[in-house]
N, C-alpha and C positions, 0 to 999 in steps of 0.2 A: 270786790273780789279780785286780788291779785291771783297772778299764777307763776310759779317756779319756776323760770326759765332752765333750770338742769334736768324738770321732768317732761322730757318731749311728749305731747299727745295725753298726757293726765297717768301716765304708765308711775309704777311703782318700780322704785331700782330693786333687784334682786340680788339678792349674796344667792350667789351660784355653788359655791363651796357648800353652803348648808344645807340647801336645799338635793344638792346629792346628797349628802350624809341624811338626813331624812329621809327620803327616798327608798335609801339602803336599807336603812331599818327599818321599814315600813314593809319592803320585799322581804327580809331576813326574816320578820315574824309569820308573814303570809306565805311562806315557804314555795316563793317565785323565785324561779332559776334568774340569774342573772347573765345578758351578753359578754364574754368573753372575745376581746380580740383578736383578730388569729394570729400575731405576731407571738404572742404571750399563752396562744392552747399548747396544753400537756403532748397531746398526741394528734399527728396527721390526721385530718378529715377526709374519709376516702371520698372518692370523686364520685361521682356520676357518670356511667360513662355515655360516650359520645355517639348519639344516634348520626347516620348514613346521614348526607348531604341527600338533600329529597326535592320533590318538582312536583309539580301538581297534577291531576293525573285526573279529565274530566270525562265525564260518561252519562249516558243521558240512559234511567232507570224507569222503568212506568212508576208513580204518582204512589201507589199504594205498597210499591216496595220502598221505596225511599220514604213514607211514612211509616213503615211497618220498622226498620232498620232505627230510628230516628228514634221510637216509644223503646224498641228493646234495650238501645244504649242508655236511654235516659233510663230505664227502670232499672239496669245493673251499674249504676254510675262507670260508664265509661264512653270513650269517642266512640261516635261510627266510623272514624279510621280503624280505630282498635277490633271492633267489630269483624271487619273487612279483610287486613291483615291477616287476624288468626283463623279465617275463611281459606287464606290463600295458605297457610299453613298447614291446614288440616288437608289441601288439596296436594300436598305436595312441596309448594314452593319452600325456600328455605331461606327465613329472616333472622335478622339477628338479635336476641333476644333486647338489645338495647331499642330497637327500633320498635318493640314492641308495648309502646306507655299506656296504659291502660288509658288515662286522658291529660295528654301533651301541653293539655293551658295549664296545668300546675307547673311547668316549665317557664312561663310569662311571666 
């Protein structure tokens, strides 16, 4: 049994060019949006805007409020920041609605 020394590892060469063009067509029938680059999008993608420079902010709660806080966010999918915040909103304080992400890891 010889082996190819042009096919490193037992790999198959790929035409790259085709296999986009397949690809393409295989989205274009399945009516999958395709990525666009942003040099070449039609129109500006408005931003996000920019939540407050923030700092951690640590507090020691009894056991059954920080489990109780903990179920309500998980059961309305959002942070217990989120939670907390519009606590302090409702109290008065006054956030800015960008600071306010329902749950900030979709952010990551």
């Amino acid at each position: 049994m010889s082996r190819d020394t042009n096919n490193a590892g037992g790999f198959q060469p790929v035409e790259i060019d085709e296999v986009d063009e397949r690809l393409a067509e295989v989205a274009a029938r399945k009516n999958i949006p395709s990525l666009v680059a942003a040099s070449s999008a039609k129109e500006p993608v408005a931003s996000t805007p920019l939540r407050a420079p923030s700092k951690p902010l640590t507090l020691d709660v009894p056991d059954y409020l920080r489990v109780a806080l903990k179920v309500d966010a998980a059961r309305k999918g959002v942070s217990v920041r989120y939670l907390v915040l519009t606590a302090l909103v409702e109290q008065g304080f006054d956030i800015e609605p960008a600071d306010l992400m329902e749950d900030g890891r979709r952010l990551r």
